[in-house]
Jmol script that loads the backbone (N, CA, C; Angstrom):
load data "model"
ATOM      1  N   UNK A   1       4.406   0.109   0.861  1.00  0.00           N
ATOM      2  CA  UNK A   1       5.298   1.218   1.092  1.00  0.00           C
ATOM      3  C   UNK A   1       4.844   2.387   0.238  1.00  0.00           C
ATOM      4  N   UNK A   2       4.855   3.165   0.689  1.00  0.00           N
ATOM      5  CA  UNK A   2       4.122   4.865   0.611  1.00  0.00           C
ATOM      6  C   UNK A   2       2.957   4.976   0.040  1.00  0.00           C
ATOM      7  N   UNK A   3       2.165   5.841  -0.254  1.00  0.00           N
ATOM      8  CA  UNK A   3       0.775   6.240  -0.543  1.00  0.00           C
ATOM      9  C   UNK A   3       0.560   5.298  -2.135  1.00  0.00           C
ATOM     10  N   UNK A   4       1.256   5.351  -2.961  1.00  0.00           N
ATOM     11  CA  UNK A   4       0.563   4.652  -3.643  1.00  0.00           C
ATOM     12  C   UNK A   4      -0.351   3.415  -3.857  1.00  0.00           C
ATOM     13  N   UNK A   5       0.110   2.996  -3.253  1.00  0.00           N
ATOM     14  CA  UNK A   5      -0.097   1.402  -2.921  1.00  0.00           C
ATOM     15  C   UNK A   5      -0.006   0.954  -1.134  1.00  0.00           C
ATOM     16  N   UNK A   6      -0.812   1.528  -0.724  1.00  0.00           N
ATOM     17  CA  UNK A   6      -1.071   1.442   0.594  1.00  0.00           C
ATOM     18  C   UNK A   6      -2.762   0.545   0.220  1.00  0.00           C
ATOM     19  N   UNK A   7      -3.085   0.473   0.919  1.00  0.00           N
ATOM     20  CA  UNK A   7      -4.320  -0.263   1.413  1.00  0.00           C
ATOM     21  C   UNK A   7      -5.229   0.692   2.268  1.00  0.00           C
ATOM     22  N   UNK A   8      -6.818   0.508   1.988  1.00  0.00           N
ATOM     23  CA  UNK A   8      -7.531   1.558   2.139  1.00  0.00           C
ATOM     24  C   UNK A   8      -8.602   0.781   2.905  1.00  0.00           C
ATOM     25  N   UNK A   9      -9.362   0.971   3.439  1.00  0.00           N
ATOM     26  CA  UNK A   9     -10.832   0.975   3.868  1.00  0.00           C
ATOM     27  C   UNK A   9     -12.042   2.019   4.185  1.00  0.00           C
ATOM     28  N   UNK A  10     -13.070   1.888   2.778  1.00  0.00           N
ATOM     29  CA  UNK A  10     -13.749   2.879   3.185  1.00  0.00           C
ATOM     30  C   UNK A  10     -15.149   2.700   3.721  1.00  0.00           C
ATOM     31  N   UNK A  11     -15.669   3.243   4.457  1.00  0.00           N
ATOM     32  CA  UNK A  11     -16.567   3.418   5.131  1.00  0.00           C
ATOM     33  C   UNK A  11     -17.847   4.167   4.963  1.00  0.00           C
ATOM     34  N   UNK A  12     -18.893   3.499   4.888  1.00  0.00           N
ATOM     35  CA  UNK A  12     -20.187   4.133   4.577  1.00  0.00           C
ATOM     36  C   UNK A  12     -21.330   4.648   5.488  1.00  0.00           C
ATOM     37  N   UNK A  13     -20.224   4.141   7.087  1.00  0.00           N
ATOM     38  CA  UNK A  13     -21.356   4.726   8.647  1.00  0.00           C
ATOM     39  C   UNK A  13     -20.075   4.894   9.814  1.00  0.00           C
ATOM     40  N   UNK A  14     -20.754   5.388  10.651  1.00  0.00           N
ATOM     41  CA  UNK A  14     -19.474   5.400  11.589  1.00  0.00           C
ATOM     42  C   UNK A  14     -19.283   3.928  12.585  1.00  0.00           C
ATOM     43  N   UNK A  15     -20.602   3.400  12.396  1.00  0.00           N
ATOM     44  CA  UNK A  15     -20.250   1.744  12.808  1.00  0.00           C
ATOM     45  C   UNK A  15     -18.895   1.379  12.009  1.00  0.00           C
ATOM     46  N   UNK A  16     -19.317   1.174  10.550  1.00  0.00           N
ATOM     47  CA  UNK A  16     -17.532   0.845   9.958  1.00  0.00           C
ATOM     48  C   UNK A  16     -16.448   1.077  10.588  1.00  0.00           C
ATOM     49  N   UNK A  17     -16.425   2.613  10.198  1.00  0.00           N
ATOM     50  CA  UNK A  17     -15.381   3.419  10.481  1.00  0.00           C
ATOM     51  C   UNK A  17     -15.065   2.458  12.187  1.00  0.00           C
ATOM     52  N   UNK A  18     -15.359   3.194  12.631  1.00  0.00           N
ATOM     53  CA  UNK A  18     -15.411   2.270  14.396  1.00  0.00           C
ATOM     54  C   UNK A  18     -14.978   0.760  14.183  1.00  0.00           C
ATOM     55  N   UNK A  19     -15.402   0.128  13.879  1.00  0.00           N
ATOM     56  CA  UNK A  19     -14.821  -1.345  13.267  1.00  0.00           C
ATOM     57  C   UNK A  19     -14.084  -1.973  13.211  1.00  0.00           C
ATOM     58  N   UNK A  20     -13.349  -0.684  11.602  1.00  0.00           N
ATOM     59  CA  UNK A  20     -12.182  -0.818  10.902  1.00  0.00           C
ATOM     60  C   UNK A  20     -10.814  -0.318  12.108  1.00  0.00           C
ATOM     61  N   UNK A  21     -11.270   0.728  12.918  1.00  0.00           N
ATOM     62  CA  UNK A  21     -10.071   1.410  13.551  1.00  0.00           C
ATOM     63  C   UNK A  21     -10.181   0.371  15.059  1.00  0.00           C
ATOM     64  N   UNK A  22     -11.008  -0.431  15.350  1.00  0.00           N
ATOM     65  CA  UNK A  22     -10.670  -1.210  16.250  1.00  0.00           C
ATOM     66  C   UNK A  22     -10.031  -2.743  15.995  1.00  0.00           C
ATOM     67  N   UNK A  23     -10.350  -3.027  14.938  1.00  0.00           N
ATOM     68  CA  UNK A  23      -9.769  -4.304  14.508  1.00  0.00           C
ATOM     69  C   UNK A  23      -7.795  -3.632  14.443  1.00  0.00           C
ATOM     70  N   UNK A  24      -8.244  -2.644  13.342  1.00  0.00           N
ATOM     71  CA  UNK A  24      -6.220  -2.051  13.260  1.00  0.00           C
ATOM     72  C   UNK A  24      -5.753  -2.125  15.028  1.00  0.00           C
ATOM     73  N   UNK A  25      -6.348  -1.635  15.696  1.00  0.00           N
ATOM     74  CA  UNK A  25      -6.190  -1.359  17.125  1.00  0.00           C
ATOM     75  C   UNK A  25      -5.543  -2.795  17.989  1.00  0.00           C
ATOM     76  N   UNK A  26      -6.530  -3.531  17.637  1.00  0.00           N
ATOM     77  CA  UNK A  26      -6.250  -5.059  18.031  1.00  0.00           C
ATOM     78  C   UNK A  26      -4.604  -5.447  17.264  1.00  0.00           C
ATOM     79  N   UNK A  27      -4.781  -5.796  16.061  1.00  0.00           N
ATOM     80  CA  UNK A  27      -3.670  -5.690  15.121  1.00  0.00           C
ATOM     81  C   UNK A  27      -2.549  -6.073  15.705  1.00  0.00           C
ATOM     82  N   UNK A  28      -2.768  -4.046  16.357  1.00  0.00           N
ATOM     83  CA  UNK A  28      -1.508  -3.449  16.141  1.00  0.00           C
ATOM     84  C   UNK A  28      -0.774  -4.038  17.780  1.00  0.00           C
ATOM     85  N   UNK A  29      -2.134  -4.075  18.736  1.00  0.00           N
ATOM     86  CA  UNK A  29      -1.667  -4.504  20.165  1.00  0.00           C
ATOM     87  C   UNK A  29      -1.260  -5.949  20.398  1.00  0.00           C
ATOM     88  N   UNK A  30      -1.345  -6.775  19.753  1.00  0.00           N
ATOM     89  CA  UNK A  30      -1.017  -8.504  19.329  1.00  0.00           C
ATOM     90  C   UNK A  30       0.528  -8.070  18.532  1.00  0.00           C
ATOM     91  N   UNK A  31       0.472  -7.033  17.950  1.00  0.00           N
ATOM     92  CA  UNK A  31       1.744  -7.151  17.148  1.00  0.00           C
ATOM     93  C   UNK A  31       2.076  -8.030  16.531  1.00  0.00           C
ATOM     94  N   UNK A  32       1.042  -8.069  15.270  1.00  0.00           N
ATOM     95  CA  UNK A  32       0.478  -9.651  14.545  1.00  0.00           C
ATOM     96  C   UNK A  32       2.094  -8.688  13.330  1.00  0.00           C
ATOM     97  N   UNK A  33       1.899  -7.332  13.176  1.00  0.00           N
ATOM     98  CA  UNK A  33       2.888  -7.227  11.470  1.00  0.00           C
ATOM     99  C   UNK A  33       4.286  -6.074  12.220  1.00  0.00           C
ATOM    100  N   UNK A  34       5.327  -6.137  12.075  1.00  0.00           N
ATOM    101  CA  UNK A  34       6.724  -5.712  12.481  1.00  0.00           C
ATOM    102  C   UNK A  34       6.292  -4.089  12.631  1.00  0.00           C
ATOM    103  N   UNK A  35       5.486  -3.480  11.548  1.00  0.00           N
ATOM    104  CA  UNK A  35       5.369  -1.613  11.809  1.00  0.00           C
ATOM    105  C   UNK A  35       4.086  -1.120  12.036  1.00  0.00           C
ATOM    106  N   UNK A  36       4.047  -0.292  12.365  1.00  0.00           N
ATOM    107  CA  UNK A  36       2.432   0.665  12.359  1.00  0.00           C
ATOM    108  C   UNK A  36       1.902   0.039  11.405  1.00  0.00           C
ATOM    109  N   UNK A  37       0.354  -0.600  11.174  1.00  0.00           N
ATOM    110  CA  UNK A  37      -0.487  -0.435  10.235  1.00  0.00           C
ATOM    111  C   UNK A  37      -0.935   0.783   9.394  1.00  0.00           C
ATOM    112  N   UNK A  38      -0.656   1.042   8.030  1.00  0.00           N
ATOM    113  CA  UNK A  38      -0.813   2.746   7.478  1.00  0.00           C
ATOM    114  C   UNK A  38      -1.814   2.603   6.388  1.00  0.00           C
ATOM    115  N   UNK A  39      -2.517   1.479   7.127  1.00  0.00           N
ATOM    116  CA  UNK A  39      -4.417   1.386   6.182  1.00  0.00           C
ATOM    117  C   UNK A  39      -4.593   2.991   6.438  1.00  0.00           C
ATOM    118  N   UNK A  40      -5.384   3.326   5.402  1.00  0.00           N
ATOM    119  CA  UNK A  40      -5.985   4.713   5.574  1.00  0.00           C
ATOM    120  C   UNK A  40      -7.401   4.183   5.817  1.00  0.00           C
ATOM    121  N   UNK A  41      -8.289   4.349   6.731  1.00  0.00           N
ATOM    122  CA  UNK A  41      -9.706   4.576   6.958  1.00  0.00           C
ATOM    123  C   UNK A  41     -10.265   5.928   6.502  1.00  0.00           C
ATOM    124  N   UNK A  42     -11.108   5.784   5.711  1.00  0.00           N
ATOM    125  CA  UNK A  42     -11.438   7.419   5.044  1.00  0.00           C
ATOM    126  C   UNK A  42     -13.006   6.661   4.323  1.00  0.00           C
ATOM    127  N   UNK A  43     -13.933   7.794   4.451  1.00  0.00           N
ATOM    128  CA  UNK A  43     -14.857   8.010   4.045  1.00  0.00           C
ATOM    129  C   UNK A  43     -15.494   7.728   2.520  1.00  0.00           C
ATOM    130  N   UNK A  44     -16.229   6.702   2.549  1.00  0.00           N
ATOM    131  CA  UNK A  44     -17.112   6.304   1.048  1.00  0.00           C
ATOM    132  C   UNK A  44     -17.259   8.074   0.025  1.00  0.00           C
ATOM    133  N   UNK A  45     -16.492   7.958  -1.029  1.00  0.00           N
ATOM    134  CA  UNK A  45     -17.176   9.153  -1.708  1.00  0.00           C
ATOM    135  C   UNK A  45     -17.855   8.543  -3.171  1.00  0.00           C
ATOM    136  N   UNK A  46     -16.704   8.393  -3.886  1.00  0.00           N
ATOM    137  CA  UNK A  46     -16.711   8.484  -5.005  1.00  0.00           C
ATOM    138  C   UNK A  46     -16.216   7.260  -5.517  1.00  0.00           C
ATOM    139  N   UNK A  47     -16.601   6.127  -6.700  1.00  0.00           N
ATOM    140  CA  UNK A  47     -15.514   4.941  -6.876  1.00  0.00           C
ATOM    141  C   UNK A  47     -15.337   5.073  -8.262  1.00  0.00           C
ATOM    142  N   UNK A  48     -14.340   4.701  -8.541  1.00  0.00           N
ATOM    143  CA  UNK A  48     -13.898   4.577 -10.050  1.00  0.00           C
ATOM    144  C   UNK A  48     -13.285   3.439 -10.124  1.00  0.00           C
ATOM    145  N   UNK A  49     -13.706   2.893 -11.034  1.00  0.00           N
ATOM    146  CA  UNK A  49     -13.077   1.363 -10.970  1.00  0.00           C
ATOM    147  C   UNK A  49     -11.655   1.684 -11.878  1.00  0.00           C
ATOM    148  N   UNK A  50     -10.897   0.641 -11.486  1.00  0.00           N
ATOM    149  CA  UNK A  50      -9.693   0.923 -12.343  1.00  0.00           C
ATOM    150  C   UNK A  50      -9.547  -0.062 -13.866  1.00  0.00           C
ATOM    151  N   UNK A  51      -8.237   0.394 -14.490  1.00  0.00           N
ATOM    152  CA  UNK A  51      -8.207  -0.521 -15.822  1.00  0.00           C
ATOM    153  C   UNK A  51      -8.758  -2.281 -15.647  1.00  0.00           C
ATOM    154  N   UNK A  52      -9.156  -3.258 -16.384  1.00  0.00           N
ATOM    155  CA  UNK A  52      -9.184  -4.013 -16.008  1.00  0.00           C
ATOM    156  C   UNK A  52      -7.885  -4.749 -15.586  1.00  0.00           C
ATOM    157  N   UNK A  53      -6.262  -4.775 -16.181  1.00  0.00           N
ATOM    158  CA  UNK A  53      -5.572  -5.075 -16.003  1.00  0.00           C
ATOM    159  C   UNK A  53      -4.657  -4.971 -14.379  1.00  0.00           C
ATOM    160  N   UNK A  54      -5.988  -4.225 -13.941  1.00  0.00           N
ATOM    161  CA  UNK A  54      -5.565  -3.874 -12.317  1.00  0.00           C
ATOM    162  C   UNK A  54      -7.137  -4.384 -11.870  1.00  0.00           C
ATOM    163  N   UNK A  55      -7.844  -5.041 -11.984  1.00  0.00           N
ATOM    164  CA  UNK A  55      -8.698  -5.882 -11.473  1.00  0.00           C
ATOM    165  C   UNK A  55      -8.000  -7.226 -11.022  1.00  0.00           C
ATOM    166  N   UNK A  56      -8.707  -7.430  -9.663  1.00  0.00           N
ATOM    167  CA  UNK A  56      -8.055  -8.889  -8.826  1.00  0.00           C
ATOM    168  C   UNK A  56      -6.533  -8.938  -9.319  1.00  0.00           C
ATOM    169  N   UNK A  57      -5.661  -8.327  -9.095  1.00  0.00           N
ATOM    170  CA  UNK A  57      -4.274  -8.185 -10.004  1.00  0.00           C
ATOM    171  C   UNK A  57      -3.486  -8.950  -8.944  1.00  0.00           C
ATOM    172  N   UNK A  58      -3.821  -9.096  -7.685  1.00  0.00           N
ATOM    173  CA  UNK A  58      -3.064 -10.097  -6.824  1.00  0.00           C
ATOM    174  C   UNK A  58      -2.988 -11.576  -7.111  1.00  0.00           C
ATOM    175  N   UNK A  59      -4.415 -11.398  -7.281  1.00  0.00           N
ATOM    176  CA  UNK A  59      -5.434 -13.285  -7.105  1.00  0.00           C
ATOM    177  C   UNK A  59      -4.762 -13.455  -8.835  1.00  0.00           C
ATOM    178  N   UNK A  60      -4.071 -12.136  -9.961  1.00  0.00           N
ATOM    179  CA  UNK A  60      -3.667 -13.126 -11.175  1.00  0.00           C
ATOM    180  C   UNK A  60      -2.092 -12.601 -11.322  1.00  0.00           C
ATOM    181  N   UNK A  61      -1.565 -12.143 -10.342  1.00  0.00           N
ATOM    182  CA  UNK A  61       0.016 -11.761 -10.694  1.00  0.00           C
ATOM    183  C   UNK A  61       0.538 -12.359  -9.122  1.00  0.00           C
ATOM    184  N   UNK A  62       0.444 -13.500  -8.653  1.00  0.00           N
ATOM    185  CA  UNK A  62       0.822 -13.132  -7.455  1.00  0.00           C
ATOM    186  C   UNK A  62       2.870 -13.982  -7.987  1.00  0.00           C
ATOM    187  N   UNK A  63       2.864 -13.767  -9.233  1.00  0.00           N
ATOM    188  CA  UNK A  63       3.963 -14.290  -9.254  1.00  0.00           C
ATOM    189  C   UNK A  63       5.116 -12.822  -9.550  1.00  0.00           C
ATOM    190  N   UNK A  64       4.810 -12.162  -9.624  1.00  0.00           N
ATOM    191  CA  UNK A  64       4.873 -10.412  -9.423  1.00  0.00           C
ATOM    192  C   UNK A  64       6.092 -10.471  -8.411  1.00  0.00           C
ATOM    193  N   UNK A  65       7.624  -9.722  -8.503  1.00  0.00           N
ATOM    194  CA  UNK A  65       7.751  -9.337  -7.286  1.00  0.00           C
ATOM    195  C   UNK A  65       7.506  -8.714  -6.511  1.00  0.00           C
ATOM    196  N   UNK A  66       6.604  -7.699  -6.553  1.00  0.00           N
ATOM    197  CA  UNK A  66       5.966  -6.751  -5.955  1.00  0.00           C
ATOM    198  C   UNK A  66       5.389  -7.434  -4.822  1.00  0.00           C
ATOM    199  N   UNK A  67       4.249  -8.455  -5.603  1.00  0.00           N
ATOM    200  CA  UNK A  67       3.787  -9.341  -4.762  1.00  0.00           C
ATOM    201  C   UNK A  67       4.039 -10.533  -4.276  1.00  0.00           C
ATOM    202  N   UNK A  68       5.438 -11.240  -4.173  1.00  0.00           N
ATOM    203  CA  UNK A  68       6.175 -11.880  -3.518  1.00  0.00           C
ATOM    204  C   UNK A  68       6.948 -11.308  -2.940  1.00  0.00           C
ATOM    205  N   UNK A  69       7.343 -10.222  -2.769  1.00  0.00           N
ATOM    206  CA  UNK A  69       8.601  -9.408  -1.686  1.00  0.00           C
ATOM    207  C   UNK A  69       7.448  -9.253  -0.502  1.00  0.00           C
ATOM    208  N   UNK A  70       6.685  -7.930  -1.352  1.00  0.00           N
ATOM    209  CA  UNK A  70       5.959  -7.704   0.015  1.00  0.00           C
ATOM    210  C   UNK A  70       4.315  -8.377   0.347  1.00  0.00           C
ATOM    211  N   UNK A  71       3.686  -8.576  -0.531  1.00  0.00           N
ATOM    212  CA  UNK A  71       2.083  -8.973  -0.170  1.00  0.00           C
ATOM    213  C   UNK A  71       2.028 -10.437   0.429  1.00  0.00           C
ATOM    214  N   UNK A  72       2.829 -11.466  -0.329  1.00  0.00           N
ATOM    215  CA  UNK A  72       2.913 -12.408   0.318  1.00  0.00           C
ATOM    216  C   UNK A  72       3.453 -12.867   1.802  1.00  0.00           C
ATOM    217  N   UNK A  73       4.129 -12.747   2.408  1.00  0.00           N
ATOM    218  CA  UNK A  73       4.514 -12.338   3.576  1.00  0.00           C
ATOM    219  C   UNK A  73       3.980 -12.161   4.201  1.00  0.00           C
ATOM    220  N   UNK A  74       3.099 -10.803   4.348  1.00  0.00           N
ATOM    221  CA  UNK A  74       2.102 -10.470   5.428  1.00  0.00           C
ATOM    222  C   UNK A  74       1.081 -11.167   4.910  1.00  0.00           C
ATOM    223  N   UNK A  75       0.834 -11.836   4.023  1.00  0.00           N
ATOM    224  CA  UNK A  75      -0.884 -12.346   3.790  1.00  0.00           C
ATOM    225  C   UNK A  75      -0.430 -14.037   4.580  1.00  0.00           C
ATOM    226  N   UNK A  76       0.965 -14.033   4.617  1.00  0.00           N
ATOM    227  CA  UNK A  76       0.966 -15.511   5.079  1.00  0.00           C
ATOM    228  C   UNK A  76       0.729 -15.638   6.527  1.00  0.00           C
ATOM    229  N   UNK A  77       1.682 -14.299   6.916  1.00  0.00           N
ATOM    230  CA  UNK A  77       1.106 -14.055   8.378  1.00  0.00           C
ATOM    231  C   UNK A  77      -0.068 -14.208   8.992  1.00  0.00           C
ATOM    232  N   UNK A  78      -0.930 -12.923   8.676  1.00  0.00           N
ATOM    233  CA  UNK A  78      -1.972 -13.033   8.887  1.00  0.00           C
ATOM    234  C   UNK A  78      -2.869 -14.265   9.151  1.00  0.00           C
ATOM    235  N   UNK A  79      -2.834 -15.040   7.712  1.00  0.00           N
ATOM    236  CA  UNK A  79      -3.222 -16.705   7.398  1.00  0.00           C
ATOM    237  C   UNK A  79      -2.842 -17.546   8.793  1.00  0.00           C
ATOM    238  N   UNK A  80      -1.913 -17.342   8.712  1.00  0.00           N
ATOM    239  CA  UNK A  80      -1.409 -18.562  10.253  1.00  0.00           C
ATOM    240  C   UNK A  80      -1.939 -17.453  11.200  1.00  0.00           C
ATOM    241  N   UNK A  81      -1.938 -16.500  11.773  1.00  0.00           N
ATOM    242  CA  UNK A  81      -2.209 -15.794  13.010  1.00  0.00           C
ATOM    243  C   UNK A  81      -3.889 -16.250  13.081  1.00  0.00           C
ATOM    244  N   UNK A  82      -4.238 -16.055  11.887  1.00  0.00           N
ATOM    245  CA  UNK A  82      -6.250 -16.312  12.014  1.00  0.00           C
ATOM    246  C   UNK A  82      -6.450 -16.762  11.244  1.00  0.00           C
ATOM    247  N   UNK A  83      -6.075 -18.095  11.892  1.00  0.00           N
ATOM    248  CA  UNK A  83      -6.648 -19.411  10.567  1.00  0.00           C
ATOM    249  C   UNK A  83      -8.255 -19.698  11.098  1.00  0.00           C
ATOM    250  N   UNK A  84      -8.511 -19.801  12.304  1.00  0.00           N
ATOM    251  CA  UNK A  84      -9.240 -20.228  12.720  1.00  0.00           C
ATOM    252  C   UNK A  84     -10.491 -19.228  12.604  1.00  0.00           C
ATOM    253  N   UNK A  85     -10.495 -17.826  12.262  1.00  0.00           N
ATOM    254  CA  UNK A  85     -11.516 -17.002  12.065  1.00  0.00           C
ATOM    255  C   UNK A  85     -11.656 -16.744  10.508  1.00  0.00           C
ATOM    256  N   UNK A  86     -10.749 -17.483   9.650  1.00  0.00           N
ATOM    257  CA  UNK A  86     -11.877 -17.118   8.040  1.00  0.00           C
ATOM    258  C   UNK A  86     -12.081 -17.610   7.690  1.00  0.00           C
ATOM    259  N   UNK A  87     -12.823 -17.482   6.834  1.00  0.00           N
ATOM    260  CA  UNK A  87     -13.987 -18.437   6.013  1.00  0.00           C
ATOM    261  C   UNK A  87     -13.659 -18.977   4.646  1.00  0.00           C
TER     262      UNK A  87
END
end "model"
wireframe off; spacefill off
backbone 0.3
color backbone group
C-alpha cells in the first residue's frame, strides 16, 4: 500500500520491460490477487543499496506485522497458484 513500499521491477532492455508488463498482464487476467497490480516497471538507472538492516528483511522479519498482514498472503497465493512453475 502506497509508493513507499510498493514493489518495483527494473529493466535493463525492452525485452524485460516487455516481459515484466506481460507476465503483470497475465496476472492480472487470471485474477490470481483481489486489485490492480501497482508493480512499477521503470528503467535500470542508478542502485543504491540500502542499510543492511533492510537487506533480505522479509526472508529475516517475516514475523513482522507488516509482513504477516500483508506480504504473506499474497506470497501464499501466488505459491499455491504456481507451484508447479518455481524452482
Amino acid at each position: 500500500m502506497g509508493t513507499q513500499y510498493r514493489s518495483a521491477i527494473f529493466y535493463n532492455s525492452k525485452n524485460q520491460k516487455d516481459d515484466a508488463e506481460l507476465i503483470i498482464r497475465q496476472l492480472e487476467a487470471e485474477g490470481v490477487y483481489d486489485r490492480k497490480i501497482v508493480t512499477e516497471i521503470t528503467a535500470f538507472d542508478v542502485f543504491y543499496p540500502a542499510e543492511d538492516y533492510h537487506q533480505n528483511y522479509y526472508n529475516n522479519n517475516k514475523d513482522q506485522p507488516y509482513c504477516r498482514a500483508v506480504i504473506n498472503p499474497k506470497l501464499d497465493k501466488f505459491v499455491k497458484k504456481y507451484q508447479a512453475k518455481l524452482k
